[in-house]
N, C-alpha and C positions, 0 to 999 in steps of 0.2 A: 566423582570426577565427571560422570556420563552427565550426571545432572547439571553443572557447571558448565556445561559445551553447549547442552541444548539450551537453557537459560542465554546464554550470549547470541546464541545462533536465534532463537527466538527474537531478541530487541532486536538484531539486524536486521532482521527479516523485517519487522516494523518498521524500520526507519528507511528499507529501502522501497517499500510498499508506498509511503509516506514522500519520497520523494518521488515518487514513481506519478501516483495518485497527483500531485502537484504541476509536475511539467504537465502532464495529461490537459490538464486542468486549461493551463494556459495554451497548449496549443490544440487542441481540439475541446471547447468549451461546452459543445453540443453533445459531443457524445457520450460524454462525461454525463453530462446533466440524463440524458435518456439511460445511459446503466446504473446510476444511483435511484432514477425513478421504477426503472424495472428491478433492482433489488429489494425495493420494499413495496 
């Protein structure tokens, strides 16, 4: 059952990363762009 919680809790966590990452994206373009460049 633990395992069934974190598996869900895991996608959400993706999906709100994901929409997170997204708004970012559109209202701050630049800075977005300079911490994908410093992550890799």
């Amino acid at each position: 059952m633990a395992g069934v919680i974190f598996l869900i809790f895991g996608l959400v966590a993706q999906l709100v990363f994901a929409a997170a990452k997204l708004r970012m994206q559109s209202v701050f373009p630049a800075s977005v762009n300079l911490y994908s460049y410093e992550k890799h």
